[in-house]
C-alpha positions in Angstrom: -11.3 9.8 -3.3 -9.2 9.2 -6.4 -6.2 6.5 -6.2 -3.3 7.6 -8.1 -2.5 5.6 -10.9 1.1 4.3 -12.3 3.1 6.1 -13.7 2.1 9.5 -11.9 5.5 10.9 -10.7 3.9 11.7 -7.0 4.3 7.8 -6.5 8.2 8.0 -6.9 8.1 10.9 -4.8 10.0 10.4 -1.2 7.1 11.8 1.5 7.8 14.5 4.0 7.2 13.8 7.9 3.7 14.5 9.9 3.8 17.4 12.1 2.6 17.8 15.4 0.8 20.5 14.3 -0.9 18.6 11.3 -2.2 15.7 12.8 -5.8 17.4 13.2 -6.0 17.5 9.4 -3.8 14.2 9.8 -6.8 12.5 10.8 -9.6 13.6 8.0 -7.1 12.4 5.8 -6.7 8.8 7.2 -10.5 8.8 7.3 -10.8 9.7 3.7 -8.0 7.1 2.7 -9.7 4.4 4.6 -12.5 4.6 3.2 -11.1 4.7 -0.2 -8.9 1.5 0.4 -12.2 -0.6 1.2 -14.2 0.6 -1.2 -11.4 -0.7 -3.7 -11.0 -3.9 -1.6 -7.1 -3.0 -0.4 -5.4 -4.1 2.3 -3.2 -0.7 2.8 -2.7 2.4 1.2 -0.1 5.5 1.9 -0.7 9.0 1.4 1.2 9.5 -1.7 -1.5 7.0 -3.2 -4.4 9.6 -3.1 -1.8 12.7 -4.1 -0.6 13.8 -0.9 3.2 13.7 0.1 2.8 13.0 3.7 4.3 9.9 6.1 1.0 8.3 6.4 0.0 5.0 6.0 -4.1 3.2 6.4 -3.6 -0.8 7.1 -6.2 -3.3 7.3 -4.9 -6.9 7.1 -8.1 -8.5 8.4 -9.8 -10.4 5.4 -13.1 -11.5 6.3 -14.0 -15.6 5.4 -16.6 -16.0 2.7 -20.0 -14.9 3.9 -18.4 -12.7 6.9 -18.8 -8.9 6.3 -15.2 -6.9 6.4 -15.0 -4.9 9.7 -13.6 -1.8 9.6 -10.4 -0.9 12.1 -7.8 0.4 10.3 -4.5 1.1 11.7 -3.0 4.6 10.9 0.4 4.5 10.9 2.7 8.2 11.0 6.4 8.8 10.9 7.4 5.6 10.7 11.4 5.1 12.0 13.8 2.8 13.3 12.1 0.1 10.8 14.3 -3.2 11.6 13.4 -5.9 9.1 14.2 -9.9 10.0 16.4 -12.2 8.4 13.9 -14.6 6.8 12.3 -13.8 3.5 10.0 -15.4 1.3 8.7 -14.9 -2.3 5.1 -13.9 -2.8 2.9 -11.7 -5.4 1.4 -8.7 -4.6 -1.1 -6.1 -6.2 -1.1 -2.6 -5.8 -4.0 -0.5 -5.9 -1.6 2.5 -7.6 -0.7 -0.6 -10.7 -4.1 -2.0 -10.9 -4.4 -5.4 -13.2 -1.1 -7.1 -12.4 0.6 -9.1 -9.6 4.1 -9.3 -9.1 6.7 -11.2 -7.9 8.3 -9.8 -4.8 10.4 -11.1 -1.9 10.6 -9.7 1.4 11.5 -10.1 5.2 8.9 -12.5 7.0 8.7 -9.9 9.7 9.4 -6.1 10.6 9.1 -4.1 13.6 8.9 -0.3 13.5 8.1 2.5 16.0 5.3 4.9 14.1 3.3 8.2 15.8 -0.7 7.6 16.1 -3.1 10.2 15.6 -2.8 11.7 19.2 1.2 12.2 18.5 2.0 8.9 20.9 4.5 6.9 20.1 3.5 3.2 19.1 6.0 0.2 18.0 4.2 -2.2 15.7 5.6 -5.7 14.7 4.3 -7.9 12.3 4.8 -11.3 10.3 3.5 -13.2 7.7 1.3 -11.4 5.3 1.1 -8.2 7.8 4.6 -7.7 7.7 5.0 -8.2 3.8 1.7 -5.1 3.3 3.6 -3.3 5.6 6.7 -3.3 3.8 5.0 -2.4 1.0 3.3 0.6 1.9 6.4 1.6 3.5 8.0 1.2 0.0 5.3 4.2 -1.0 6.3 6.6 1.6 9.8 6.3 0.1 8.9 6.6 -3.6 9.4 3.3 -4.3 6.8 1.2 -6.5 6.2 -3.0 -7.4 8.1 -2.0 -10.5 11.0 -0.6 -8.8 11.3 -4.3 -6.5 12.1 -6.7 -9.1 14.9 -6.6 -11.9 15.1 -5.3 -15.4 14.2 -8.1 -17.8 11.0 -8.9 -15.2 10.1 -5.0 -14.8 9.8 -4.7 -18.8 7.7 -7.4 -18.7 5.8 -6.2 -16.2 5.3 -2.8 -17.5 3.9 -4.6 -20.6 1.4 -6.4 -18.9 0.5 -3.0 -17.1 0.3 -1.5 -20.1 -2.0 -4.2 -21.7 -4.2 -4.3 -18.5 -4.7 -0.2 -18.5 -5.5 -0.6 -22.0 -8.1 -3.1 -20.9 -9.9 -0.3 -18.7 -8.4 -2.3 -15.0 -9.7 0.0 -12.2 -7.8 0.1 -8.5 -8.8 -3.1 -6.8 -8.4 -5.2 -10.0 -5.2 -7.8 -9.9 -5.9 -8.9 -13.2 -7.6 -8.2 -16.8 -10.2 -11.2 -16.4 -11.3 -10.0 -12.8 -12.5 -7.0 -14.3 -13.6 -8.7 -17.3 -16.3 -10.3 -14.5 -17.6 -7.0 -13.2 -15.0 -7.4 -10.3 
């Protein structure tokens, strides 16, 4: 499965809701996107990633130690609502599979809690801190249209869209958070 690349105008797109009705083909889908997020070594990936304008999110936090194989448990997330974010943020870079070859600098709350549908249509509440809570946030940022670039301000973004432009150049694939990474077969 192909991961959407920046600047494809599907990533700026805000995504339309899960039916009921869909979650059948709702669940081929999050298989297909889970496997494409660990075969490019992601943490998360929404549906607008892969082309398709649905409320669906694949997150797998769990980074194996050296030497431990990665298991594979991802959790689907649909519909998220009533997203409540906590007072404490912090400052961290991130990657992106959709704006392979860069990191960038992005703060967010230190914890969220949403309520979200699972694949049967039940409703689940998921909270999370730390590093969960920031890939949460910014896969949630991808179900509203919202990219890295749109997160941090003008004189950083051009600067940022240079290096992206510079690392594309350099032939970055998804899974690559900088030029010398793939420059070593990453």
């Amino acid at each position: 499965m192909k991961i959407i690349l920046s600047p494809d105008t599907l990533l700026r797109q805000k995504c339309e809701p899960v039916s009921p009705e869909e979650l059948p083909r709702i669940a081929q889908l999050a298989k297909k996107m889970a496997k494409a997020m660990y075969q490019h070594e992601g943490c998360g990936l929404a549906a607008p990633q892969i082309g398709v304008s649905k409320q669906v999110i694949v997150l797998d936090t769990n980074v194996p130690k050296e030497g431990e194989e990665r298991t594979h448990d991802p959790l689907v997330i649909i519909n998220p609502c009533n997203i409540k974010l906590g007072d404490e943020t912090e400052l961290d870079e991130e990657g992106c599979l959709s704006i392979p070859g860069i990191t960038v600098s992005i703060r967010r709350s230190t914890s969220i809690e949403l309520e979200a549908m699972d694949l049967e249509g039940n409703t689940i509440v998921i909270s999370a801190e730390g590093f969960d809570a920031r890939a949460l946030q910014h896969e949630l940022d991808h179900l509203e249209g919202t990219t890295m670039f749109e997160r941090i301000d003008v004189v950083a973004r051009s600067a940022k869209l240079k290096e992206y432009e510079l690392a594309r150049a350099a032939g970055v694939k998804p899974g690559d958070t900088s030029v010398e990474q793939r420059g070593q077969g990453a």
